[in-house]
C-alpha positions as protocol buffer text, in pm:
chain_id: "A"
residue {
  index: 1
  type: UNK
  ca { x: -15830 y: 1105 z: 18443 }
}
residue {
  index: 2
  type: UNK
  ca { x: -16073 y: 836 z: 18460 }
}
residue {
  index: 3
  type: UNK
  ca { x: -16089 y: 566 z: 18740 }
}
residue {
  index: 4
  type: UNK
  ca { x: -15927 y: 262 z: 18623 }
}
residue {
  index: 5
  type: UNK
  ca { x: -16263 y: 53 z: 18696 }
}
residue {
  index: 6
  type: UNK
  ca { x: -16450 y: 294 z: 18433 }
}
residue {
  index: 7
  type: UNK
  ca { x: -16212 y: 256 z: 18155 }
}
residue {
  index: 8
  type: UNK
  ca { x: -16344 y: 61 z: 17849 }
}
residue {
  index: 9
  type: UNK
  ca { x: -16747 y: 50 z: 18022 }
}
residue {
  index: 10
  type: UNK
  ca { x: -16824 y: 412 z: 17900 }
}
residue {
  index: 11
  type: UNK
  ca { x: -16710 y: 296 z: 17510 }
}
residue {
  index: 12
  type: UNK
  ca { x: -16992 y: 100 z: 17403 }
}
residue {
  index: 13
  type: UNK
  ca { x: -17338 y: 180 z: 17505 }
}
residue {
  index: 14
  type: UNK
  ca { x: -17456 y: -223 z: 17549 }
}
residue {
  index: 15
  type: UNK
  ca { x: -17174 y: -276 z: 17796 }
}
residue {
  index: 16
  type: UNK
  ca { x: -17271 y: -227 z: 18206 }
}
residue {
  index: 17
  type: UNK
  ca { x: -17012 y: -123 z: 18426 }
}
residue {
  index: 18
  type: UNK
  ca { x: -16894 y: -393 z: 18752 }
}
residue {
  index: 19
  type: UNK
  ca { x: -17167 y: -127 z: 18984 }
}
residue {
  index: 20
  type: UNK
  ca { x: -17471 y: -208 z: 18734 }
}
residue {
  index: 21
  type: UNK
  ca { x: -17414 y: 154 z: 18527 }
}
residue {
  index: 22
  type: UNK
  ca { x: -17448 y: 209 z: 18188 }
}
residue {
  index: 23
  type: UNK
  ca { x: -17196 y: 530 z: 18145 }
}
residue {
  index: 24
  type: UNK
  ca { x: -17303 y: 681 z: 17807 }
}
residue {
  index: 25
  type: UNK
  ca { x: -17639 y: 687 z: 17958 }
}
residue {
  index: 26
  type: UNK
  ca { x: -17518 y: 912 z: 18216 }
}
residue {
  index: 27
  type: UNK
  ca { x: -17330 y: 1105 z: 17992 }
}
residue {
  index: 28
  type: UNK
  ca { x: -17657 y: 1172 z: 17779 }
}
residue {
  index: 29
  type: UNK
  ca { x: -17831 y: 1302 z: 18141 }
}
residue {
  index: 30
  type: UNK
  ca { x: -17528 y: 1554 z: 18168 }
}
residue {
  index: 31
  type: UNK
  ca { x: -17646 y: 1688 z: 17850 }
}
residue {
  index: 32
  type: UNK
  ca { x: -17950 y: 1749 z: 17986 }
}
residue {
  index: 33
  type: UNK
  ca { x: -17831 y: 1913 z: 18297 }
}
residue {
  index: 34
  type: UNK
  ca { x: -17596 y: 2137 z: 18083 }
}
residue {
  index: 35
  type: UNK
  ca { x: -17887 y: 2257 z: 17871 }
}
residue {
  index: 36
  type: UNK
  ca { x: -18142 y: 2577 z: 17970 }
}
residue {
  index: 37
  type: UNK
  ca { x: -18396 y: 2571 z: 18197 }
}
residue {
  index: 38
  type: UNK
  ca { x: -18756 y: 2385 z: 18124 }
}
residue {
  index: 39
  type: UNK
  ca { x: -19019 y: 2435 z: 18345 }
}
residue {
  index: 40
  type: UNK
  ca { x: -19402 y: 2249 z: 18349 }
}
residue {
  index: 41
  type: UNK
  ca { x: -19664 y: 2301 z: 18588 }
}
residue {
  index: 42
  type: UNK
  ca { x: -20027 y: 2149 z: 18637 }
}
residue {
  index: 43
  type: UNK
  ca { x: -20310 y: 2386 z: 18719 }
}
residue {
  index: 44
  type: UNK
  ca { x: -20685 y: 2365 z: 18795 }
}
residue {
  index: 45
  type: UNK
  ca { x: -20760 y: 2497 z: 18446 }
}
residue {
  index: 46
  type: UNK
  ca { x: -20459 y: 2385 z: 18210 }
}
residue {
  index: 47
  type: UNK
  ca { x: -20062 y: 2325 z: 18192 }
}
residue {
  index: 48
  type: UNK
  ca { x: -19801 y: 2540 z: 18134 }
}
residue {
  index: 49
  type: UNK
  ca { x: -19487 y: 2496 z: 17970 }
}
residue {
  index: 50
  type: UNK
  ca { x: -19241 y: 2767 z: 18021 }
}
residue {
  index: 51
  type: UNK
  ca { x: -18839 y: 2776 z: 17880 }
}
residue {
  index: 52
  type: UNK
  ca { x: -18578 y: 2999 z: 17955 }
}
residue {
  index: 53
  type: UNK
  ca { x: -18409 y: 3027 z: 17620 }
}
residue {
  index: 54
  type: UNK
  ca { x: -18039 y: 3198 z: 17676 }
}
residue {
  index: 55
  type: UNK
  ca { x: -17962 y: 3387 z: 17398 }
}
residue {
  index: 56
  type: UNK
  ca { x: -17562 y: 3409 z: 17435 }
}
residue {
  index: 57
  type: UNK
  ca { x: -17512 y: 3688 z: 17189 }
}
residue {
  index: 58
  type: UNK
  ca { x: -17694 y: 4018 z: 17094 }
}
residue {
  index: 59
  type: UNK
  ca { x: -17640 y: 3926 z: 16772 }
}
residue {
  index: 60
  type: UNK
  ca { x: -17851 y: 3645 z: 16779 }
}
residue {
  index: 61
  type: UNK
  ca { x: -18258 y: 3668 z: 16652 }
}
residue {
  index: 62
  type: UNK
  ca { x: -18451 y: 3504 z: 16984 }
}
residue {
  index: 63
  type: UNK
  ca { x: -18736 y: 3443 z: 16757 }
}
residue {
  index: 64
  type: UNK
  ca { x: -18487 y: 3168 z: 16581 }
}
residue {
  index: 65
  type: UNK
  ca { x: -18470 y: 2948 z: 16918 }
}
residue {
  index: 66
  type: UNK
  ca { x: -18761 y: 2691 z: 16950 }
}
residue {
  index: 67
  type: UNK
  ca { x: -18745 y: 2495 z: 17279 }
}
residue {
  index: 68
  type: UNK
  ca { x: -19167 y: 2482 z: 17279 }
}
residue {
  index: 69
  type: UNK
  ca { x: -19310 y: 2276 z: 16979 }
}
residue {
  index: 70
  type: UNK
  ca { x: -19678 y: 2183 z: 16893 }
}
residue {
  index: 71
  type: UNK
  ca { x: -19742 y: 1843 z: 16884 }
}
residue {
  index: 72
  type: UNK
  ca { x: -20079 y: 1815 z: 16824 }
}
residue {
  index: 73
  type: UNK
  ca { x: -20341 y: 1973 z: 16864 }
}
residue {
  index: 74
  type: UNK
  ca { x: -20359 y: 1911 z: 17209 }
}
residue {
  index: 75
  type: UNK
  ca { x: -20040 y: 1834 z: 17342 }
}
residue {
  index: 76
  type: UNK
  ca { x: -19714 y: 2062 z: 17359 }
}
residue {
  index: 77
  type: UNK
  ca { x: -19341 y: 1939 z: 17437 }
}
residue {
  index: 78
  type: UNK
  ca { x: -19091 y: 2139 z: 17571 }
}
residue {
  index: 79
  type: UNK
  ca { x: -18712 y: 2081 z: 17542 }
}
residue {
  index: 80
  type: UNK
  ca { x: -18376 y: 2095 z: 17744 }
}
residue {
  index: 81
  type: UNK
  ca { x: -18065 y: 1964 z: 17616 }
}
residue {
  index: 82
  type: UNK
  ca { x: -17950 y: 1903 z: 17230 }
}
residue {
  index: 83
  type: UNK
  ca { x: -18203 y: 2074 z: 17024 }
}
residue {
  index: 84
  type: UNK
  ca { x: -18090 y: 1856 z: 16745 }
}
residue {
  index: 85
  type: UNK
  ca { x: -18200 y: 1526 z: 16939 }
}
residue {
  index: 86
  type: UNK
  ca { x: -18521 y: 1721 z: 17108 }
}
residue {
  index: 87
  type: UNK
  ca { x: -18620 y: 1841 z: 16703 }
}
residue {
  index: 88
  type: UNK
  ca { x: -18607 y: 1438 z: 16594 }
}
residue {
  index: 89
  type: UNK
  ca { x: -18831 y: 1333 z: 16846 }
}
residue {
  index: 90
  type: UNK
  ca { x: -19084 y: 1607 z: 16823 }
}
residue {
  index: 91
  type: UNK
  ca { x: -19049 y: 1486 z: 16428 }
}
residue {
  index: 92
  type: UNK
  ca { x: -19125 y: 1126 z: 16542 }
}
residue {
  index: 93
  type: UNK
  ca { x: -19400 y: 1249 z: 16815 }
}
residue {
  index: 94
  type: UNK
  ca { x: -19611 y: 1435 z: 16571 }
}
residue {
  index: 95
  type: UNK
  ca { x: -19601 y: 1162 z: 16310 }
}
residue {
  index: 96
  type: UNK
  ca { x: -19744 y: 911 z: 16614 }
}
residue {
  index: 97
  type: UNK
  ca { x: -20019 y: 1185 z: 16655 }
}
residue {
  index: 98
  type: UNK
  ca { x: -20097 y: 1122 z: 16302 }
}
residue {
  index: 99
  type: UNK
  ca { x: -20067 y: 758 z: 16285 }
}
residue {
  index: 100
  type: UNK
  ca { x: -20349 y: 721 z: 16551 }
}
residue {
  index: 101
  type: UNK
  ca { x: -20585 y: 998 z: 16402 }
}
residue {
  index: 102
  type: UNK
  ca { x: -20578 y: 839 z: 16060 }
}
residue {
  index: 103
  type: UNK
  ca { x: -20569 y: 417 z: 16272 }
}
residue {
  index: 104
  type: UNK
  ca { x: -20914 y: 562 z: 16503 }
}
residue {
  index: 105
  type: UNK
  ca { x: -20982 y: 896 z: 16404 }
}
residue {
  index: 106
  type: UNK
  ca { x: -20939 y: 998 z: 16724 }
}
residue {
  index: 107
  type: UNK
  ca { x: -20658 y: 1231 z: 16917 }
}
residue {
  index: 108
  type: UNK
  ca { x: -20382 y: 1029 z: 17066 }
}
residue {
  index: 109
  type: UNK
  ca { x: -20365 y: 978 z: 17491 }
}
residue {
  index: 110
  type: UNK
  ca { x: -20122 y: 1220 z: 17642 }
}
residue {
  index: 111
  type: UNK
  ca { x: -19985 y: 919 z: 17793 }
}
residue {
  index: 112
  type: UNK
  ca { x: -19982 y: 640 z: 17495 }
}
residue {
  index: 113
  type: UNK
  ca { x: -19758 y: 874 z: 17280 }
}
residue {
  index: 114
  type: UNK
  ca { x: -19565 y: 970 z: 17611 }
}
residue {
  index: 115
  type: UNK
  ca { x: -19531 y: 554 z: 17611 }
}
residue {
  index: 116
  type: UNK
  ca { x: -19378 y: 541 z: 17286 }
}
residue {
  index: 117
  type: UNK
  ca { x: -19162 y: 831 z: 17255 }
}
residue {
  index: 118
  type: UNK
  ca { x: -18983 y: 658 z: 17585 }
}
residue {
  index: 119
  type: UNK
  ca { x: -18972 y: 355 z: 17408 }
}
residue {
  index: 120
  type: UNK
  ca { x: -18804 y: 475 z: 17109 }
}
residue {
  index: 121
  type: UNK
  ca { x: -18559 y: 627 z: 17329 }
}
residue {
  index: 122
  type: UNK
  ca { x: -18515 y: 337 z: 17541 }
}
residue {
  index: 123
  type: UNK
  ca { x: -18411 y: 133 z: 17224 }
}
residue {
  index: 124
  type: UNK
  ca { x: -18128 y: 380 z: 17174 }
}
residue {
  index: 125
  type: UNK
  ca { x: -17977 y: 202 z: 17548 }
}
residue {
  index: 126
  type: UNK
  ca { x: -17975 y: -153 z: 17431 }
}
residue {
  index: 127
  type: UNK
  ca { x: -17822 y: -143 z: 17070 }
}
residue {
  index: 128
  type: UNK
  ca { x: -17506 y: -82 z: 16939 }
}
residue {
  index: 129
  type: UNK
  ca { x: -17386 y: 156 z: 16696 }
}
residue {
  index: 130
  type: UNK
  ca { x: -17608 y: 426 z: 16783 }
}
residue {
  index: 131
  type: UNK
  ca { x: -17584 y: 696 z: 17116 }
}
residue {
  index: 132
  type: UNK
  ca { x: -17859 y: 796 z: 17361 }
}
residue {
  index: 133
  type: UNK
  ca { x: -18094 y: 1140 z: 17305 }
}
residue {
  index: 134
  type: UNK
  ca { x: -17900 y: 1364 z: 17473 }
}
residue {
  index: 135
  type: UNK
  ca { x: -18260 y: 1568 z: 17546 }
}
residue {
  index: 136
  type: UNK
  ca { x: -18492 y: 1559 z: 17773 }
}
residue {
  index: 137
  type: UNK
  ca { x: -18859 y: 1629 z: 17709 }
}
residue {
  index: 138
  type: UNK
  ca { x: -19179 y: 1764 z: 17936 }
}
residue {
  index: 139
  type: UNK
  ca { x: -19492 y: 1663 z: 17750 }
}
residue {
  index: 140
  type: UNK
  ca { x: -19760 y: 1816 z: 17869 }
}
residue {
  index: 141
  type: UNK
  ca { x: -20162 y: 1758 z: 17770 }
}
residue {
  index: 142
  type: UNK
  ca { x: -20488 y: 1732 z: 17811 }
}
residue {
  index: 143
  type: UNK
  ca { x: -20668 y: 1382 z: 17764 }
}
residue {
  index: 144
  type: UNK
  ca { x: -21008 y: 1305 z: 17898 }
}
residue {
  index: 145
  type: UNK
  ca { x: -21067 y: 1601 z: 18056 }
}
residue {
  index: 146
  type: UNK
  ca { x: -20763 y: 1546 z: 18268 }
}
residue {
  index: 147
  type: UNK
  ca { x: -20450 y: 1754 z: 18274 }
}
residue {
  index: 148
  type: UNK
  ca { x: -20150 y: 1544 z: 18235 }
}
residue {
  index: 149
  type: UNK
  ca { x: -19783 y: 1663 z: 18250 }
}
residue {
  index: 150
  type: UNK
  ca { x: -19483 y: 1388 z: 18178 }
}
residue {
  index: 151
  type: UNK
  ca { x: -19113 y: 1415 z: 18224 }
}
residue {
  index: 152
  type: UNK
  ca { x: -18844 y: 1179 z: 18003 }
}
residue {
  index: 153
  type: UNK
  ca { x: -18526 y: 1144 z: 18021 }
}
residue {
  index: 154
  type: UNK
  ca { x: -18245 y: 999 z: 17780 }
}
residue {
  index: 155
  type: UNK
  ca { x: -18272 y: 617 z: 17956 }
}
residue {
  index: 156
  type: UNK
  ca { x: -18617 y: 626 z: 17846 }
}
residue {
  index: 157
  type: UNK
  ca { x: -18784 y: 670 z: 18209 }
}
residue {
  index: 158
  type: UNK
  ca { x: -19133 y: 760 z: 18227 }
}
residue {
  index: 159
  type: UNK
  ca { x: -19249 y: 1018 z: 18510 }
}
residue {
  index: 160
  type: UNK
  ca { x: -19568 y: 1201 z: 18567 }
}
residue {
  index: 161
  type: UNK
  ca { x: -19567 y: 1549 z: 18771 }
}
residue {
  index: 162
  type: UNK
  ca { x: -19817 y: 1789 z: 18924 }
}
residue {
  index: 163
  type: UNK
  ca { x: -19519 y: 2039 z: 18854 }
}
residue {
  index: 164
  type: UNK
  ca { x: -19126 y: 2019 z: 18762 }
}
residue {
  index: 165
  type: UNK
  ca { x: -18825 y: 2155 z: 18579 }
}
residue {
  index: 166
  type: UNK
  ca { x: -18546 y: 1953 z: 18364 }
}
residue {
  index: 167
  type: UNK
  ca { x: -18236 y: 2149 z: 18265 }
}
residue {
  index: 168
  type: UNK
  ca { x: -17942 y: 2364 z: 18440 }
}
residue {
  index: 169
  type: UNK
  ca { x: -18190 y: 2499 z: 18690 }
}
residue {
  index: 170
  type: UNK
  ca { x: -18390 y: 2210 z: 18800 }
}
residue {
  index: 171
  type: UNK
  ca { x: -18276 y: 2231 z: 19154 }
}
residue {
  index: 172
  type: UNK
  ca { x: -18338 y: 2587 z: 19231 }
}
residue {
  index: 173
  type: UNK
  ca { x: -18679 y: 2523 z: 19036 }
}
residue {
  index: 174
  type: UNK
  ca { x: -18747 y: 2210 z: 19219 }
}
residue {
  index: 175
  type: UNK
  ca { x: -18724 y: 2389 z: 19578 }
}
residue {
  index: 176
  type: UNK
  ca { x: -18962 y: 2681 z: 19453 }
}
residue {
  index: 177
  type: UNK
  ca { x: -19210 y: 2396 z: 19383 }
}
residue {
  index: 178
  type: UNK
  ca { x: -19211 y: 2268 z: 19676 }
}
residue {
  index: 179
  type: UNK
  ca { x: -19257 y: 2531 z: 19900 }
}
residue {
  index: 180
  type: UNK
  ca { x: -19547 y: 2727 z: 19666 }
}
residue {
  index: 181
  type: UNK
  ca { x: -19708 y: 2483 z: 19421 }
}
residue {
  index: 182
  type: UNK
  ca { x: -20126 y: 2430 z: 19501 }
}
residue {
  index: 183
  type: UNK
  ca { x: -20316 y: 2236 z: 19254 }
}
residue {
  index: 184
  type: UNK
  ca { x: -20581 y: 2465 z: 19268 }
}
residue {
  index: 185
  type: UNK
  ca { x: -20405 y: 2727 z: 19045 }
}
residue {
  index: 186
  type: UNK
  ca { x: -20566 y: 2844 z: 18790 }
}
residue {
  index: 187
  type: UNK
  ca { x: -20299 y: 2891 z: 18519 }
}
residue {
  index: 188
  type: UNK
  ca { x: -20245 y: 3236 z: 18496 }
}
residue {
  index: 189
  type: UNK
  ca { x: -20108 y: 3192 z: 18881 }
}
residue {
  index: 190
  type: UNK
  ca { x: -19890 y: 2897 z: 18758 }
}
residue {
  index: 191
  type: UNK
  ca { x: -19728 y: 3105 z: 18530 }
}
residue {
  index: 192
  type: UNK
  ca { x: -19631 y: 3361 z: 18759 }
}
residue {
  index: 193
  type: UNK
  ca { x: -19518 y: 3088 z: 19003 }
}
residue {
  index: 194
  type: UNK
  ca { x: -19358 y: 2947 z: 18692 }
}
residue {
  index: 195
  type: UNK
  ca { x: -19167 y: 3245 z: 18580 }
}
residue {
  index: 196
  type: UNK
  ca { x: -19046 y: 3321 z: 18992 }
}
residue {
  index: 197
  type: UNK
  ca { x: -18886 y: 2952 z: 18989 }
}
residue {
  index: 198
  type: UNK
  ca { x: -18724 y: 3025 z: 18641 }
}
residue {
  index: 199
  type: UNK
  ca { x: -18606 y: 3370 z: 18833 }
}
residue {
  index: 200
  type: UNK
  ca { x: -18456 y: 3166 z: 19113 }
}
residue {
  index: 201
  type: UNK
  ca { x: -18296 y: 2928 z: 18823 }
}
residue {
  index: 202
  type: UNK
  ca { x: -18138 y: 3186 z: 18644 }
}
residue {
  index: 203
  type: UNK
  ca { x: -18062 y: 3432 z: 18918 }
}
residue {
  index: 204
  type: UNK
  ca { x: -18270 y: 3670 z: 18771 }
}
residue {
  index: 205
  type: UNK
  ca { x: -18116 y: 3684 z: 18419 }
}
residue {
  index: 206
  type: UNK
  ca { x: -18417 y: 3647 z: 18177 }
}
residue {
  index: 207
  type: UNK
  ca { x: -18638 y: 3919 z: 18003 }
}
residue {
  index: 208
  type: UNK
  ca { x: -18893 y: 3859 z: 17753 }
}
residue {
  index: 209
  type: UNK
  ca { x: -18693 y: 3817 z: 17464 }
}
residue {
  index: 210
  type: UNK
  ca { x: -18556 y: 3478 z: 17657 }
}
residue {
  index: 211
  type: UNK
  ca { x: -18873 y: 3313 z: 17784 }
}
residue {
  index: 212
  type: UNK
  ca { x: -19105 y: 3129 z: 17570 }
}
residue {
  index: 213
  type: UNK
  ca { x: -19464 y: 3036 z: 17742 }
}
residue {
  index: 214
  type: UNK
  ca { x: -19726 y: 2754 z: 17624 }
}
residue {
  index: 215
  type: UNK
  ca { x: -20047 y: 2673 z: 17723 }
}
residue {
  index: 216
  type: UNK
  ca { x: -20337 y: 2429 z: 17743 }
}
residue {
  index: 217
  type: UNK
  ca { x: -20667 y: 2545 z: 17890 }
}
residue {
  index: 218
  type: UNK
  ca { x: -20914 y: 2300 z: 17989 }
}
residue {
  index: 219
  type: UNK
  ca { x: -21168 y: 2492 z: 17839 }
}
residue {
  index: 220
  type: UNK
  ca { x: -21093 y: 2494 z: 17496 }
}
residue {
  index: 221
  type: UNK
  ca { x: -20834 y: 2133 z: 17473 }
}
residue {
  index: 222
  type: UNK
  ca { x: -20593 y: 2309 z: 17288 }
}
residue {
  index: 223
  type: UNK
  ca { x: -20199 y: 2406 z: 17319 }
}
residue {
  index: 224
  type: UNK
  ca { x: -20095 y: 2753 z: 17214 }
}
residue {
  index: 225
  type: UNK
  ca { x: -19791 y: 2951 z: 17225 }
}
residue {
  index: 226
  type: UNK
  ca { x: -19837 y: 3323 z: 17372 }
}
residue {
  index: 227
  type: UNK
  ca { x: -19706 y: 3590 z: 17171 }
}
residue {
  index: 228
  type: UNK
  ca { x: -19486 y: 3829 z: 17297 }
}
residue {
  index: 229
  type: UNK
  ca { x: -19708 y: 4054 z: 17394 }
}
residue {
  index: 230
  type: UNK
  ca { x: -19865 y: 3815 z: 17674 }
}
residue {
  index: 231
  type: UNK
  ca { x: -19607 y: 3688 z: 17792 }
}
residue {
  index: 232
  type: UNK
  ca { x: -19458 y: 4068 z: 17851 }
}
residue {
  index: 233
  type: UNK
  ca { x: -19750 y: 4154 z: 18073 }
}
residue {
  index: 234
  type: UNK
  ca { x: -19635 y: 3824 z: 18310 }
}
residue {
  index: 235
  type: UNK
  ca { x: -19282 y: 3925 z: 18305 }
}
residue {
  index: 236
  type: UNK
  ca { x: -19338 y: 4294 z: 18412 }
}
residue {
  index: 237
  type: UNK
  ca { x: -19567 y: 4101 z: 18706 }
}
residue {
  index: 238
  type: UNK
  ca { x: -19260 y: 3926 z: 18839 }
}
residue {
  index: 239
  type: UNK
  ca { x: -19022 y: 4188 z: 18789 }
}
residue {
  index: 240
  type: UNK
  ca { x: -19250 y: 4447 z: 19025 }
}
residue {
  index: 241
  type: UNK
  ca { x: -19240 y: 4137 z: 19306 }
}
């Protein structure tokens, strides 16, 4: 049953509620919160994006869930929420990648096309006839010779981390942060400290069928998926802690 006050604010997504809310909004951010766990952590020598992928059924090929795309190449996004929603603005992010090589023949800013993915998601808050993403997205990069990791969120808010999670887990993963993250990493240390806050998220419920792991070294600019076989050799590493 819904509080009498709410009734009617949480049907159209222009409307704000008496308290200053705008309820579908909200509603998209539970999406995100129901979705699996996304983790992205800052290092002295790259980022790393790491997802916890669920697979409900034995049934079901792991190799057919994506929830770590290639942008460009130098940037990687990684997804919690509806993969539908996440998929259409991975669409729209790589076509802004190749807007701006082919406007200045150069590789977009981590941060410009971090800029206008939120603002194409922001415009889905102040129309009609259209809902929220119900996705959230950690873009992570490398522009300038800087590592740069960002965090949306369905309202179209803008945050940049030195390390943080988005999904089901992102409190458990949040607190492991916090207690153990250094910047001076190198990134084969941030994905072990990584994969021990997606242990804590999932109460120790993943194997290497169920995580996917993406990185940037500084070294070489560019994002890369590890196969299987890599990421294996990290999981075995936590599961012997």
């Amino acid at each position: 049953m819904q509080p009498q006050y709410q009734m009617g604010y949480d049907r159209a997504i222009t409307v704000f509620s008496p308290d200053g809310r705008l309820y579908q909004v909200e509603y998209a951010r539970e999406a995100v919160k129901r979705g699996t766990t996304a983790v992205g952590i800052k290092c002295s020598d790259g980022v790393v994006l790491i997802v916890d992928k669920r697979v409900s059924s034995r049934l079901l090929e792991p190799s057919s869930i994506e929830k770590i795309f290639k942008i460009d190449d130098h940037i990687g996004v990684a997804s919690s929420g509806l993969v539908g929603d996440a998929r259409s603005l991975v669409d729209r992010a790589r076509v802004e990648c190749q807007i701006n090589r082919v406007s200045y023949d150069e590789r977009i800013d981590v941060e410009t096309l971090s800029k206008k993915l939120c603002d194409h998601m922001q415009t889905y808050t102040q129309f009609g006839g259209a809902r929220p993403y119900g996705t959230a997205l950690l873009i992570a990069g490398v522009s300038d010779g800087t590592a740069r990791l960002f965090e949306t969120d369905p309202s179209g808010t803008l945050l940049e981390y030195k390390a943080t999670g988005i999904g089901t887990g992102r409190p458990a993963v949040m607190k492991v942060f916090e207690e153990d993250y250094d910047p001076a990493m190198s990134y084969s240390e941030g994905i072990l400290l990584g994969l021990k806050a997606l242990h804590a998220a999932t109460e120790g419920k993943f194997d290497v069928n169920t995580v996917e792991i993406g990185i940037i070294e500084m070294k070489t600019h560019l994002f890369r998926k590890m196969s299987p076989e890599e990421v294996k050799t990290y999981v075995d590493k936590i599961e012997q802690q």
